[in-house]
C-alpha positions as CSV (number, residue, x, y, z in Angstrom):
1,X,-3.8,-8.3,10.5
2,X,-5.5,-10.8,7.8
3,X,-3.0,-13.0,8.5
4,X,-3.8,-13.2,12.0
5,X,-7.6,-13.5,11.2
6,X,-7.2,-16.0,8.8
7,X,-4.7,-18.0,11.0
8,X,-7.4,-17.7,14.5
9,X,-10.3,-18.8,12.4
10,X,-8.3,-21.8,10.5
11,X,-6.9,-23.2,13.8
12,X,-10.4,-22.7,14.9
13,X,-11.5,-24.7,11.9
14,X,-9.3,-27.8,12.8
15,X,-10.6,-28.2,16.3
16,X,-8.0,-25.7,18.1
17,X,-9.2,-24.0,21.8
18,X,-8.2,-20.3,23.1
19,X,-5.1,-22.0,24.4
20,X,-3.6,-23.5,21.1
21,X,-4.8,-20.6,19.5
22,X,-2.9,-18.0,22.1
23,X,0.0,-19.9,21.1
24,X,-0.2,-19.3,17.7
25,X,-0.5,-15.8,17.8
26,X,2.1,-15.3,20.2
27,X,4.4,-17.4,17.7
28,X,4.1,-14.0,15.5
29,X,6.1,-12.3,17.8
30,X,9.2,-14.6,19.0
31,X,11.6,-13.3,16.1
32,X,10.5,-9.5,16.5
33,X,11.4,-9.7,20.0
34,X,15.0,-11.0,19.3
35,X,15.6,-9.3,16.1
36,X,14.0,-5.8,16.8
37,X,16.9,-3.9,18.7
38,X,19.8,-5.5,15.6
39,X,17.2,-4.3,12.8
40,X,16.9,-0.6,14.7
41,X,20.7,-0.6,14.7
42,X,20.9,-1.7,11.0
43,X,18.5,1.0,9.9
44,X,20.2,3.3,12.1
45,X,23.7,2.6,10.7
46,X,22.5,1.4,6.9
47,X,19.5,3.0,6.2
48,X,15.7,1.4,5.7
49,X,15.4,-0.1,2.6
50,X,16.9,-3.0,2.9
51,X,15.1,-4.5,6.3
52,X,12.3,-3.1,4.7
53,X,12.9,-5.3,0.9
54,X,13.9,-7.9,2.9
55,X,11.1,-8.0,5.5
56,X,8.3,-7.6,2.9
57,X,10.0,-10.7,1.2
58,X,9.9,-12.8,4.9
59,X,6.4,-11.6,4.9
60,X,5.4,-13.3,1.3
61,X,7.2,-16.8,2.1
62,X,5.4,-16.8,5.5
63,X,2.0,-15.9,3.9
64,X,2.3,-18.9,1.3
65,X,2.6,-21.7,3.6
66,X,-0.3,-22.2,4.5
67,X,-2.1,-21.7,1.2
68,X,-0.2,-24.9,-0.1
69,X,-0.7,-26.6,3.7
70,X,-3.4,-25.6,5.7
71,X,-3.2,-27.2,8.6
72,X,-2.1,-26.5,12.1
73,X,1.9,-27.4,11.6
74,X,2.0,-25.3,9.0
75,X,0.4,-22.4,10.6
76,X,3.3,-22.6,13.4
77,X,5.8,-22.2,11.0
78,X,4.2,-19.4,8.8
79,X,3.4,-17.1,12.0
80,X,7.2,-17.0,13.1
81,X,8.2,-16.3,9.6
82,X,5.7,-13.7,9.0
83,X,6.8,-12.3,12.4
84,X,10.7,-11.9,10.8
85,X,9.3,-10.1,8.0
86,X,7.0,-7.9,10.0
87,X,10.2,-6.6,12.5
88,X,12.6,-5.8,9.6
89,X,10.1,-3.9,7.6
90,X,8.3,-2.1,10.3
91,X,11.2,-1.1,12.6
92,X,13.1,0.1,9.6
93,X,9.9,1.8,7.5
94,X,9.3,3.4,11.5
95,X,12.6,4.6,11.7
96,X,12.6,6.5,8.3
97,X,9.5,8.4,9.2
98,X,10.6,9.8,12.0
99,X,14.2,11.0,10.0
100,X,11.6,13.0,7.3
101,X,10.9,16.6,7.9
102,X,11.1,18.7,11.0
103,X,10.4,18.0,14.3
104,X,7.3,20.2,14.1
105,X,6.0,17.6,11.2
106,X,6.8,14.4,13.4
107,X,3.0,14.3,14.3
108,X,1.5,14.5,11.0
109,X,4.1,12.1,9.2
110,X,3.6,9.3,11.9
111,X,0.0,10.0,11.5
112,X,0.3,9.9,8.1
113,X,2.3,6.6,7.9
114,X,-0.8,5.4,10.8
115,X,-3.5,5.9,7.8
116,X,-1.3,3.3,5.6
117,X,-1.8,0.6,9.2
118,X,-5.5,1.6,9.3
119,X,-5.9,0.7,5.7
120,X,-4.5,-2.4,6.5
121,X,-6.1,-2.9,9.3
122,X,-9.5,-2.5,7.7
123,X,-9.0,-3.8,4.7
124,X,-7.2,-7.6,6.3
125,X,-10.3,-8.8,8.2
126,X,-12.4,-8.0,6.0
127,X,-10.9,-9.2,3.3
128,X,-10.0,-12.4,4.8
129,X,-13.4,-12.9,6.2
130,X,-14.8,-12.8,2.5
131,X,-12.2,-15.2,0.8
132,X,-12.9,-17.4,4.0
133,X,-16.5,-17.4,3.4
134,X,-16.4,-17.4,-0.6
135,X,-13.5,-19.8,-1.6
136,X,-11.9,-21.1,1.3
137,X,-8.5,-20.6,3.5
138,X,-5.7,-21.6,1.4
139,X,-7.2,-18.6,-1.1
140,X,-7.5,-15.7,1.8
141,X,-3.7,-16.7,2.0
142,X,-3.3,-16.6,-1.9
143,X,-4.7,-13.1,-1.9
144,X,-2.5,-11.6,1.2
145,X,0.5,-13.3,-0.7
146,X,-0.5,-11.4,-3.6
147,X,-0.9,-8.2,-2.0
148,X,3.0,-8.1,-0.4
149,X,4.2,-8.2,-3.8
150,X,3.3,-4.5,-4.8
151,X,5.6,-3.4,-1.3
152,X,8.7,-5.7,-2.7
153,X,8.2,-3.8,-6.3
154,X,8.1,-0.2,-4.8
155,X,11.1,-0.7,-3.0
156,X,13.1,-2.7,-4.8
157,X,12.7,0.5,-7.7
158,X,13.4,3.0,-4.9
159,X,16.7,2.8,-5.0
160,X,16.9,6.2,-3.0
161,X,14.7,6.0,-0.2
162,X,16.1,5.1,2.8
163,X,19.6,4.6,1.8
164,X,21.4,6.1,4.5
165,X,21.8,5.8,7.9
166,X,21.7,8.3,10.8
167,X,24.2,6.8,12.6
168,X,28.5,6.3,11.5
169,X,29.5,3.9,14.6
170,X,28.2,1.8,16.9
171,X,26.7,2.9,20.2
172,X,29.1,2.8,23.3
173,X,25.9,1.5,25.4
174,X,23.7,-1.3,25.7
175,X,20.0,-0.6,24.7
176,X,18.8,-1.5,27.5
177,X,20.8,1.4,28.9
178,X,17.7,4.0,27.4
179,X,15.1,2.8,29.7
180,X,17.1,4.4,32.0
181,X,15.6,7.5,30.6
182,X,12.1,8.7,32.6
183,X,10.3,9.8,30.0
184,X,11.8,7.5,27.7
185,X,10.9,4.8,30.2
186,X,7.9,6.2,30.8
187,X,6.3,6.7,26.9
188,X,8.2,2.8,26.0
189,X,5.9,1.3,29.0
190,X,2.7,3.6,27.7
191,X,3.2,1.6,24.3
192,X,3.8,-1.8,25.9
193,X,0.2,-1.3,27.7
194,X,-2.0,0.0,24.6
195,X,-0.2,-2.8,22.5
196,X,-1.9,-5.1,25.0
197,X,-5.2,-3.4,25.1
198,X,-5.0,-3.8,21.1
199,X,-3.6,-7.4,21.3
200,X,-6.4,-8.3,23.4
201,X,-9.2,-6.9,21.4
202,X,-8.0,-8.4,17.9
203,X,-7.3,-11.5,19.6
204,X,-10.3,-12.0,21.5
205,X,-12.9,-10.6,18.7
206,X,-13.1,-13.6,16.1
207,X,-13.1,-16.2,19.7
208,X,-16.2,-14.2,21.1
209,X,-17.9,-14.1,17.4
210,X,-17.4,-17.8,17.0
211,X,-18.6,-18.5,20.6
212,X,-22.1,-16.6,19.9
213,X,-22.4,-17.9,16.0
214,X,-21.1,-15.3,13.9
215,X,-19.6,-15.9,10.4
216,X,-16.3,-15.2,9.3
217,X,-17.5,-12.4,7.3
218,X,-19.5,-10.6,9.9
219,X,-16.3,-11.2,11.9
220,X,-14.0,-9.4,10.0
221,X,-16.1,-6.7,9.5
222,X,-16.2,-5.7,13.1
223,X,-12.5,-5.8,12.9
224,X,-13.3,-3.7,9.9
225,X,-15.4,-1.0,12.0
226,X,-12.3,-1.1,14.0
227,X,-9.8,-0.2,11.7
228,X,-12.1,1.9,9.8
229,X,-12.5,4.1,13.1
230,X,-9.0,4.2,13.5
231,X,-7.9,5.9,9.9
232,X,-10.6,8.8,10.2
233,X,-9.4,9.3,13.7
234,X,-5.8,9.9,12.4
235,X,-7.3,12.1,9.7
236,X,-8.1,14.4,12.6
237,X,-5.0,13.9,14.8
238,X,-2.4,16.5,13.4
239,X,-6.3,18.8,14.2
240,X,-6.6,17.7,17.7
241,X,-2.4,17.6,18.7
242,X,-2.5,21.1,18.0
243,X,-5.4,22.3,20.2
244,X,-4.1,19.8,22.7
245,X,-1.0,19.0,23.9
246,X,-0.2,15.2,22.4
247,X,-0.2,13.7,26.2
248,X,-3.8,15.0,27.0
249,X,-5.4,13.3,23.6
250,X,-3.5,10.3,24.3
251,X,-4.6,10.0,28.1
252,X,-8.2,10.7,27.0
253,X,-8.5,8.4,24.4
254,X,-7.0,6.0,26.7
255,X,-9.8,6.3,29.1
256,X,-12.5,6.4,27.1
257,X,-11.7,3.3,24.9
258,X,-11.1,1.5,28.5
259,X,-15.1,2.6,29.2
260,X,-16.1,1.1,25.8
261,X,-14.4,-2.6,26.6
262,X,-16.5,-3.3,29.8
263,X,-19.6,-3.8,28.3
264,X,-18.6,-5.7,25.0
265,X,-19.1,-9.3,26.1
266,X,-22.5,-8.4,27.1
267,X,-23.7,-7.8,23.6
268,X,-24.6,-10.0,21.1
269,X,-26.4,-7.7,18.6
270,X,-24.2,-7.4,15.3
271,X,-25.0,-3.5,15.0
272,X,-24.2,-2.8,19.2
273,X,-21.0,-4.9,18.2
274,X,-20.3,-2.2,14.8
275,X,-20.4,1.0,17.0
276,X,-18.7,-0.7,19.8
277,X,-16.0,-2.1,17.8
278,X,-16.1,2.0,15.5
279,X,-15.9,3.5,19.0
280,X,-12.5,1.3,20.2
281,X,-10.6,2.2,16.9
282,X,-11.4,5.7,17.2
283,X,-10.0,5.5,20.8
284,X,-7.0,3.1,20.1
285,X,-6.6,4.5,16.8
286,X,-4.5,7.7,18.2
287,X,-2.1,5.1,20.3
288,X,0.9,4.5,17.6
289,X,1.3,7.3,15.8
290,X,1.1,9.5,19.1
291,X,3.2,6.5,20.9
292,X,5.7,6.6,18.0
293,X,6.1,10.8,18.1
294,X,6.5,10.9,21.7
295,X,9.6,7.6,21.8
296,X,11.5,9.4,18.8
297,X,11.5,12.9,20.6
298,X,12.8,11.6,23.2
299,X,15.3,9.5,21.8
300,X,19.3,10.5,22.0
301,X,20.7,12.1,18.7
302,X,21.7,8.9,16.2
303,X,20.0,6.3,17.9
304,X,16.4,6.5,17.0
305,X,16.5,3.5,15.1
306,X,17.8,1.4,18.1
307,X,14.8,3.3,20.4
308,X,12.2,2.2,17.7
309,X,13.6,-1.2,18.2
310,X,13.6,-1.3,21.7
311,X,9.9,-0.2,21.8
312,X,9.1,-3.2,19.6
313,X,10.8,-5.1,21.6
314,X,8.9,-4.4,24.8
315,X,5.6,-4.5,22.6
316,X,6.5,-8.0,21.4
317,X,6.8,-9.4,25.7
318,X,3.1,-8.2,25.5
319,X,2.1,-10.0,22.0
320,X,3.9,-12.9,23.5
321,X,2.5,-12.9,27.1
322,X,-0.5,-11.7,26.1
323,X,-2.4,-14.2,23.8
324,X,-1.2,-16.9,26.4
325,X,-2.3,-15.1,29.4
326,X,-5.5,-14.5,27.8
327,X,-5.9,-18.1,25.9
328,X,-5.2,-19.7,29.6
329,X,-7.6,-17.1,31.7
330,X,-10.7,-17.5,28.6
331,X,-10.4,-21.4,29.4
332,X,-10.7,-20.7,32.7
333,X,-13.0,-18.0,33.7
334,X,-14.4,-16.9,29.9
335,X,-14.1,-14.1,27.8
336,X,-15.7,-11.0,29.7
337,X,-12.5,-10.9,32.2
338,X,-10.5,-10.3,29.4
339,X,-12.3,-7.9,28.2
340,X,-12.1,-6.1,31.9
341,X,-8.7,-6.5,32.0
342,X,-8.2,-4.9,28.8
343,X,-10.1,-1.9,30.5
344,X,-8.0,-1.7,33.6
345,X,-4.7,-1.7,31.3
346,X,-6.1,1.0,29.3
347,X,-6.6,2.8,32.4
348,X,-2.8,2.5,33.5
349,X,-2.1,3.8,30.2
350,X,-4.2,6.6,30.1
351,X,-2.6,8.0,33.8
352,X,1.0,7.6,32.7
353,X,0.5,9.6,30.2
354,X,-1.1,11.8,32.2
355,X,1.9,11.8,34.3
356,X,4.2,12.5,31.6
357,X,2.2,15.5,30.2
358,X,3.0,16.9,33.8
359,X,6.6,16.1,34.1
360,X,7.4,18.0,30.1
């Protein structure tokens, strides 16, 4: 999430529009959209910690780039390098969550594992906003470098976690072969949706704070407010799942953040921007760890792995299309469309799962 910051605000920086930018940001996701279903087999037959060494590793190299080169050629090779290092550590590290404790616990492990995202969801934009506005680019890169060196450590002396695989043999079956699962099919096209909703809003935040004069600081920390929002809510989620079923709180939140989107464009005022931006992550926040339960109970014995992969892999058409889409239709008609798309694709969201609570 700094990265991404860092890497909008930069290209912004060197003259880049929405379009270049979009781009970018959909370079992230080219090698997690080829490499997710292999690394959900890998961990699936070999265990986690190695995609997971490996990827935090990728992650490093692609974060260093553009410290020594900050300019736009170098920012198109670090985003597809970062994006390597971001599908072997987070399909894997995904994977082995799911595979601890009972079924009963799946909830409160994925939320658990959704505070460590929030933290780094908060703690990236703001962060890079503050070494942007203090000492310059090619340092907010330094100190995310810095910070992936802690996740190589731990695993590389954790010799034990993760070291086996679910799975003995290959599947008989394609993948692709899942989907033809309803609620499989169902819960995989949920996540592909509220991937987009959150694509769009962390995307489209630091253009609409540039375009109305905010700094890179104030930036980040309504990406902050965000993220912030989104760890207290998954404090409460293993609270709410169990006075409601997990559907209903995800179709809820699903509707309300789609209420809160429509009127962001429309305000200018840093502190309307704060509880706007607080009220999203509380909404959005509940989407992947609830997302993640419902895809690994519903995915066939030994091949939760390869279903983790193939919901990334669906995610990563949406960071892809996405931030293209969106770069071409702000040049065209402005930012408060996207915004109201980002509503009605909330919307959809919130009645499949609405759906799916009724077809359990």
């Amino acid at each position: 999430m700094g990265s991404r910051v860092v890497a909008s605000l930069l290209a912004l920086s060197l003259g880049a529009g929405p379009m270049v930018i979009g781009v970018l940001i959909a370079a992230y996701s080219i090698f997690p959209l080829i490499f997710a279903l292999v690394v959900g087999r890998i961990s699936d037959r070999y265990g986690s910690r190695w995609p997971m060494l490996g990827g935090a590793i990728a992650f490093g190299c692609g974060l260093i780039i553009p410290a020594v080169s900050p300019t736009l050629s170098a920012l198109f090779i670090s985003a597809p390098l970062i994006g390597i290092g971001f599908v072997f550590f987070n399909v894997a590290a995904q994977n082995l969550v799911g595979t601890l404790g009972s079924a009963a616990e799946r909830t409160r492990n994925f939320s658990t594992m959704g505070l460590g995202y929030s933290g780094g969801h908060m703690i990236g934009p703001v962060l890079a906003g503050i070494m942007i506005d203090r000492f310059g680019f090619g340092s907010a890169y330094i100190a995310f470098t810095v910070l992936t060196l802690a996740p190589i450590l731990a695993l590389a002396a954790s010799r034990h976690l993760g070291a086996q695989g679910t799975r003995s043999e290959p599947p008989a079956s394609s993948a692709f072969d899942l989907l033809r699962l309803p609620p499989l099919r169902r819960m995989i096209i949920v996540s592909g949706l509220v991937t987009t909703g959150w694509d769009l809003y962390t995307f489209y935040v630091p253009i609409y704070g540039h375009s109305i004069g905010l700094s890179a600081s104030t930036i980040g920390t309504i990406l902050g407010a965000f993220a912030a929002a989104s760890f207290i809510v998954r404090v409460a989620l293993p609270v709410l799942t169990r006075r409601f079923s997990v559907e209903t709180v995800l179709a809820a939140a699903m509707c309300i953040g789609a209420l809160l989107f429509l009127p962001f464009t429309f305000i200018e005022y840093v502190p309307g921007l704060l509880a706007l931006s607080f009220g999203i992550g509380l909404t959005l926040g509940v989407s992947q760890p609830l997302t993640l339960n419902l895809t690994y109970n519903r995915s066939p014995a030994g091949r939760s792995g390869e279903v983790t992969g193939l919901r990334l892999t669906i995610n990563n058409i949406t960071h892809i299309a996405v931030p293209l889409a969106a770069g071409s239709v702000g040049a065209l008609l402005g930012i408060a469309p996207v915004f109201w798309a980002s509503a009605g694709i909330l919307l959809a969201s919130g009645y499949l799962s609405h759906i799916d609570r009724h077809d359990q």
